[in-house]
C-alpha positions in Angstrom: -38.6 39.2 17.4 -35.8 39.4 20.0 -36.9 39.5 23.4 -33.8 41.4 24.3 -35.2 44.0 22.2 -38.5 44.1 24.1 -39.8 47.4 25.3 -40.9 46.4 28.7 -42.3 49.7 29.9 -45.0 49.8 26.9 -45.7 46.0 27.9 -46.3 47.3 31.3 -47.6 50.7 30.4 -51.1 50.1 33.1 -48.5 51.1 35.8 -47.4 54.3 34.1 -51.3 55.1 34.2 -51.7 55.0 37.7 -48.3 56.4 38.7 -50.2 59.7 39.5 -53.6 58.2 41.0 -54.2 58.7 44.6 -53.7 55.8 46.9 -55.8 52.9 46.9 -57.6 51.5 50.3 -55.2 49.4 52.9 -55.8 45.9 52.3 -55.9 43.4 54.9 -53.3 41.0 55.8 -56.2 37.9 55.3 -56.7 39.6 52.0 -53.2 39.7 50.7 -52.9 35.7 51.5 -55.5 35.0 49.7 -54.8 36.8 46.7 -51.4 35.4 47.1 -52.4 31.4 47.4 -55.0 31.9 44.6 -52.3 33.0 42.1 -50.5 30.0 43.7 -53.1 27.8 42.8 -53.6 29.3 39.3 -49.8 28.6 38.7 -50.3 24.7 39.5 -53.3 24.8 37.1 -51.3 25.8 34.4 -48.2 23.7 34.4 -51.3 21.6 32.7 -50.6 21.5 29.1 -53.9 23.3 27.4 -55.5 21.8 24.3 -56.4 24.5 21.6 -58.4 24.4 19.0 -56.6 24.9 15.6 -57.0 27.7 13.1 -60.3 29.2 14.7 -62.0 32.3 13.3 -62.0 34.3 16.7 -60.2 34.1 19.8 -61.4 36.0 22.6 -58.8 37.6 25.6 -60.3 38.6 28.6 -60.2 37.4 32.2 -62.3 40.4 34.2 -65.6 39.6 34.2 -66.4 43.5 32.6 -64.4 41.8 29.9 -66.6 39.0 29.8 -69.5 40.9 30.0 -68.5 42.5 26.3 -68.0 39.3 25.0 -71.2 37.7 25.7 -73.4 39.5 23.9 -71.6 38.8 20.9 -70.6 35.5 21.1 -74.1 34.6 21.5 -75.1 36.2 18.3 -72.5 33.8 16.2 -74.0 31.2 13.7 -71.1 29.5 11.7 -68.1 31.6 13.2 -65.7 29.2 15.5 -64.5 31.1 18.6 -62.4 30.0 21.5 -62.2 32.2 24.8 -59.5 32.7 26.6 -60.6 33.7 30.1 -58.7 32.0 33.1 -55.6 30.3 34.1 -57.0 27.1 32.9 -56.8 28.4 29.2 -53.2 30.9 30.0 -50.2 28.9 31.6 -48.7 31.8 33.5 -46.6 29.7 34.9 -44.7 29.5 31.7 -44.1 33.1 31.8 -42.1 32.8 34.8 -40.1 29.8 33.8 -39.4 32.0 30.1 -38.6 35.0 32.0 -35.5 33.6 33.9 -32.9 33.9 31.0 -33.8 37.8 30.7 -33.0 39.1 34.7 -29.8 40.2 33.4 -31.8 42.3 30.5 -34.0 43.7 33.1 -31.5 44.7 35.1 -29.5 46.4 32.4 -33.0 48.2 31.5 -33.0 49.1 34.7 -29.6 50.7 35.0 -30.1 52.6 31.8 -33.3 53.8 32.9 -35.2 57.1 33.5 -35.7 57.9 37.4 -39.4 57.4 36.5 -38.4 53.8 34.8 -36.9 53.2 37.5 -39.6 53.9 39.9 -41.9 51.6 38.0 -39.5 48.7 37.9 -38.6 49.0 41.6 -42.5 49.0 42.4 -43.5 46.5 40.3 -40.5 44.1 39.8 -42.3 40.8 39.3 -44.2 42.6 36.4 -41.5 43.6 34.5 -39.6 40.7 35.1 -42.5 38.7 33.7 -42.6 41.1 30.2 -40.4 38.7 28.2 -42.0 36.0 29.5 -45.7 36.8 29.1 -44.8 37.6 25.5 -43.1 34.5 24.2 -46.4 32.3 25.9 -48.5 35.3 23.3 -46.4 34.0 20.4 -46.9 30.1 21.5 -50.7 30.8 22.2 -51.1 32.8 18.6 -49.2 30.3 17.0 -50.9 26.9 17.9 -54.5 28.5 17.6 -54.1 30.4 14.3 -57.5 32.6 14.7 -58.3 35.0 11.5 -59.3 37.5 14.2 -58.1 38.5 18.3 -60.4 40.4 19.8 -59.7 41.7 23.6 -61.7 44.6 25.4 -58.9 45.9 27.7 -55.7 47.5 25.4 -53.6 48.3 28.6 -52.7 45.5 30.6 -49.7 43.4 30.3 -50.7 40.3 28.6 -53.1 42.1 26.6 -50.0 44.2 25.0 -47.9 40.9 24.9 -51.2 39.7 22.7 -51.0 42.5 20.6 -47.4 42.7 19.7 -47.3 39.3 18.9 -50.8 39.4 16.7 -48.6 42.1 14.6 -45.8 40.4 14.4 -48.1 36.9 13.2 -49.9 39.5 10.8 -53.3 38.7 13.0 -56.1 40.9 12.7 -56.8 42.8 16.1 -59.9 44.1 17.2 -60.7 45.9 20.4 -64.3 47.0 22.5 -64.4 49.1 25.0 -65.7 47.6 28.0 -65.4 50.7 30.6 -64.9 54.6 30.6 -61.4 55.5 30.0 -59.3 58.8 30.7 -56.5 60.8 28.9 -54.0 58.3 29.9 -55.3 55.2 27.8 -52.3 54.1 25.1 -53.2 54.9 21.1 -55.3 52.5 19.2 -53.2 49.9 17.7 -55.9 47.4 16.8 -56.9 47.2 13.1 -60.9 47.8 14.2 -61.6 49.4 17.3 -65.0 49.4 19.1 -65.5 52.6 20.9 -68.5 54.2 23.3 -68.9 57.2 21.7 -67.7 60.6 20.2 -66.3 60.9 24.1 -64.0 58.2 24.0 -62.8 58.8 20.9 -61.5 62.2 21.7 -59.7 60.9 24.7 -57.6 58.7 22.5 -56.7 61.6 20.5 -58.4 60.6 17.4 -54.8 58.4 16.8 -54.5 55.0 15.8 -53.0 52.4 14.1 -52.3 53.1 10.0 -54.9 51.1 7.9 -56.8 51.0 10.6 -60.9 52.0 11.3 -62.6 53.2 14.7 -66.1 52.3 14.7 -68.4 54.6 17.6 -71.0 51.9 18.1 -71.5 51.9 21.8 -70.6 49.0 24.0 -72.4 45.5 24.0 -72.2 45.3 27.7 -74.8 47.9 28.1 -77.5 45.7 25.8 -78.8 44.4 28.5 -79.7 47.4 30.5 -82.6 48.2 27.8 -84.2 45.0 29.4 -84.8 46.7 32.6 -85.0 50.2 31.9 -87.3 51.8 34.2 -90.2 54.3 32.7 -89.4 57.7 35.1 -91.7 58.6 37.2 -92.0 61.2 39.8 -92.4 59.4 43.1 -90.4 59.4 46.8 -87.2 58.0 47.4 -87.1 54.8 49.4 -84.4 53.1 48.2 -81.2 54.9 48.2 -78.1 53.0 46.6 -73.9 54.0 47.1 -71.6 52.5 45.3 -68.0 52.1 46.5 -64.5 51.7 44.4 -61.3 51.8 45.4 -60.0 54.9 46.2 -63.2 55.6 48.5 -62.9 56.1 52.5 -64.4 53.9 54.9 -65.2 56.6 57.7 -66.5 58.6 55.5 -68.9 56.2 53.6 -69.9 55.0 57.5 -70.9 58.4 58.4 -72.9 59.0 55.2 -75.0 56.1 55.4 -75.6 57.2 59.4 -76.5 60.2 58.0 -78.9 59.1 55.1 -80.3 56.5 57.7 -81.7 59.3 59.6 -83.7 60.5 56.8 -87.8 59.3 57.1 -88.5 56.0 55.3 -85.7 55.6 53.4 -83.2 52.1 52.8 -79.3 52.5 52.3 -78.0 49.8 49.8 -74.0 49.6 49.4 -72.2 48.2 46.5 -68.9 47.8 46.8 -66.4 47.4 43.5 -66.3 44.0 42.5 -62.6 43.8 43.5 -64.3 44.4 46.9 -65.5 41.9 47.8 -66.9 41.8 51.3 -65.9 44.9 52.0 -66.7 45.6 55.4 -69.5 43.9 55.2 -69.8 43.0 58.6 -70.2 46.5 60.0 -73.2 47.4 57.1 -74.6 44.2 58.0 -75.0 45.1 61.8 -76.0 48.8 60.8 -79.0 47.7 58.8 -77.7 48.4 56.0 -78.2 46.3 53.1 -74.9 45.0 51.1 -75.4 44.5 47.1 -72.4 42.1 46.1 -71.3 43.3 42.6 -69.7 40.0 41.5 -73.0 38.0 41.5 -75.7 40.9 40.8 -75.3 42.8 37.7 -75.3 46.7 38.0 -78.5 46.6 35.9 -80.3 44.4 38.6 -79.1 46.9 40.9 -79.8 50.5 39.6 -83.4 49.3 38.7 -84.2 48.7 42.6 -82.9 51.7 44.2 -84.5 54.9 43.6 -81.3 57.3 43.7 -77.8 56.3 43.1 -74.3 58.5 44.5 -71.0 57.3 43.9 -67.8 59.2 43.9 -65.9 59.9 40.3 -67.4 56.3 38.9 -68.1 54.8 35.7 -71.7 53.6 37.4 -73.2 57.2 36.9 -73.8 56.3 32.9 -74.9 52.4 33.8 -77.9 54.5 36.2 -78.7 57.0 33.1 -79.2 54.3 30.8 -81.1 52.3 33.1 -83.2 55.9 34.1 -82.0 56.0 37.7 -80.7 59.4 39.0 -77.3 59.6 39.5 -75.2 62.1 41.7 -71.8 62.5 42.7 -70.5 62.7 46.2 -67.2 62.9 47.3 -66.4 59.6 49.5 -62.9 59.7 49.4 -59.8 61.7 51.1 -58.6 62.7 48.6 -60.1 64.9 45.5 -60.8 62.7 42.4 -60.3 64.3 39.2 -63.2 64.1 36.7 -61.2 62.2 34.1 -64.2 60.9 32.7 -66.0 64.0 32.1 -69.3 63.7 33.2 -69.0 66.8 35.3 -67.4 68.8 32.2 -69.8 67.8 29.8 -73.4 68.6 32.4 -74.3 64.9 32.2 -74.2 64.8 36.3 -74.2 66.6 39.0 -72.0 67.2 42.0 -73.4 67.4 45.1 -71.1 69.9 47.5 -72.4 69.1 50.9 -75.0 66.5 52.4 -77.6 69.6 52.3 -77.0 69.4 48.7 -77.4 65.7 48.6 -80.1 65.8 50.6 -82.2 68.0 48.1 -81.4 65.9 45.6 -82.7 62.9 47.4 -86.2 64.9 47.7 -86.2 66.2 44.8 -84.8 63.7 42.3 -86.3 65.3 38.9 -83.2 68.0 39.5 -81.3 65.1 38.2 -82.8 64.1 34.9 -80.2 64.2 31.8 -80.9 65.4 28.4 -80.2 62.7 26.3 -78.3 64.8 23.7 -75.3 64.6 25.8 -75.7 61.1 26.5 -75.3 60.5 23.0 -71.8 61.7 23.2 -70.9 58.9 25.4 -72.9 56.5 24.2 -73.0 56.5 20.4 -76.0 53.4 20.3 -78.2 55.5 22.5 -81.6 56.5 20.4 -79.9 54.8 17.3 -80.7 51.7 14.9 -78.7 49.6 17.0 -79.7 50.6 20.6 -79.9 47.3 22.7 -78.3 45.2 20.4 -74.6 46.3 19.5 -73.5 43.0 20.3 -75.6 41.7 17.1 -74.2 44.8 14.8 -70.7 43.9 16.5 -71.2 39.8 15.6 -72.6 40.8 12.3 -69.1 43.0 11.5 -67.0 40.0 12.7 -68.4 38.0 10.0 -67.5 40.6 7.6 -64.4 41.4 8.9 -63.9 37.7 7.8 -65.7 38.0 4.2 -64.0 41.3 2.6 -64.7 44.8 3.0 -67.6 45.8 0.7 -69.5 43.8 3.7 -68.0 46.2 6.2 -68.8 49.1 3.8 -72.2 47.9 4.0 -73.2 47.3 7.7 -71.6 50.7 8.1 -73.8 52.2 5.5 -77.0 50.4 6.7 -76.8 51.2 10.6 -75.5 54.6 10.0 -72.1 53.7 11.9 -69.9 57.1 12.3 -66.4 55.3 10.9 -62.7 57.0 11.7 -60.5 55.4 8.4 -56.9 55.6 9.0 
């Protein structure tokens, strides 16, 4: 294809999505550096030329470690399948992508003139991204084309080199395959994978029941929750002593600090914070003088840390369905300036509840039996919950790969067998 052709603004569509969201928390100046001499680094790493291996079954895309967290599951479930996982710097020379990118400025800048005023808003706050479009794509095409996999599979179908991926997989006439590794909202891009992995019945009718011609959606539930059936607590009615907030983004400071003074207050009870894992020692310092204990999300998994606490509140968070799996209750709080929309649903669709005021949250975390779930509704999110495959999607998902690989009366039969609900385009 002809780069000059490139639609940079679908490459860099993830920007379009949060256009509208409310402002993120300052970051530090220390934190800025760092993030800045860390990409730095990564860039050095990859002027090293990377060895692939050739014509592979599988190649995994994902650098998060929620991605990761989809993968594994499956990956460990392989027998004879050859895989090869793509998950840093080490294995993706971005460095390329700026040194490829060089001959287009004067296509970006045309795109720029010829722009919408929102196009242009987008390029003008994110100018290194969109100048890196052309360049992130041609490294897709030289990746795709030394490995050769039968299948790319990638659990995020937003982010910039994850679209450069899949435009060039289409154009190589690679098989694409997607999982859902986190809630999404109305703003997630159509399914243009030739399988797609989704939650439930939920996400599919955020994407808008589109996709990609040819094409099935599978509602299996996600592999990164098989894990949580390992420590699933039996419920029981007992007192809260353990009382766990977890922190993203768009959270306040002040008002997270006044909340856990407040809660602190409360007879025998422990505050636990968990910041997002792009977070990381958040404010740490100030919990740690406070008494108030600090759960660091990179290192212990949100299974680990729902099963200790006895009551979990979060703002508008994907967490609230990791504490119902895992029988924790779960309610939201608002921790941030701003109102959060409920773009997830769980509020629309009565699988949590809002607490109003700390009274309100306060009665909940006396009474936490006002917070059980019917597990009905949890099946609409989570399509593997009370199903054959409950606790181990990630074999069902490993089993499909290798008939994704054989031919379809394979596919027609796992589908059959487990009961799968199937979307055929």
């Amino acid at each position: 294809m002809k780069l000059t052709q490139l639609d940079i603004f679908d490459i860099n569509m993830v920007f379009d999505m949060l256009l509208e969201n409310p402002p993120k928390r300052e970051r530090r100046l220390h934190e800025i550096i760092t993030e800045k001499l860390l990409q730095l680094m990564g860039f050095v790493v990859g002027l090293k030329p990377k060895k692939y291996d050739k014509n592979i079954d599988v190649l995994f895309f994902g650098a998060s470690s929620n991605n990761q967290k989809v993968f594994k599951p499956i990956i460990n479930e392989f027998d004879l399948i050859s895989c090869f996982h793509i998950k840093d710097n080490k294995d993706f020379p971005l460095i390329k992508a700026y040194l490829f990118s060089v001959p287009f400025v004067v296509c970006l800048y045309r795109k720029y003139m010829k722009g919408s005023v929102k196009e242009r808003q987008l390029i003008r706050k994110h100018p290194i991204q969109f100048f890196l479009s052309y360049g992130k794509v041609r490294v897709a095409f030289e990746i795709l084309e030394k490995i050769n996999p039968k299948l790319l599979i990638m659990a995020n179908d937003h982010s910039p080199f994850n679209r450069a991926l899949l435009l060039a997989s289409k154009e190589l006439n690679i098989k694409s395959l997607y999982l859902q590794h986190a809630s999404v909202t109305k703003k997630f891009p159509c399914l243009e994978f030739d399988y797609s992995f989704l939650d439930g019945e939920e996400s599919f009718e955020k994407y808008k029941s589109t996709s990609k011609l040819n094409s099935k959606v599978l509602l299996t539930g996600s592999p990164r929750f098989d894990s949580f059936y390992k420590v699933k607590k039996n419920i029981k009615s007992k007192n809260v002593k353990n009382i766990g907030i977890s922190i993203n983004q768009f959270d306040d400071f002040e008002t997270i600090k006044n909340l856990c003074l407040k809660i602190s207050t409360l007879n025998n009870v422990k505050v636990i914070v968990r910041p997002h894992p792009n977070m990381v020692n958040w404010n740490k310092n100030w919990f740690t003088k406070n008494r108030i204990q600090y759960s660091d999300s990179t290192v212990i998994p949100s299974n680990v840390f729902l099963k200790f606490i006895d009551i979990q509140i979060s703002n508008i968070c994907g967490i609230h369905l990791d504490a119902i799996l895992i029988n924790t209750p779960t309610v939201q709080f608002k921790l941030s300036k701003e109102e959060i929309n409920d773009q997830y649903e769980f509020l629309e669709k009565g699988l949590i509840q809002k607490a109003f005021d700390f009274i309100e949250l306060e009665n909940f975390i006396h009474n936490p039996a006002l917070l059980s779930v019917n597990k009905n509704k949890l099946r609409h999110f989570i399509a593997s919950s009370n199903s054959k495959i409950e606790g181990m999607v990630g074999k069902f998902v490993a089993r499909y790969i290798e008939a994704i690989l054989q031919s379809q009366k394979h596919e027609k039969l796992l589908e059959r067998n487990y009961n799968i609900k199937v979307f055929e385009f």
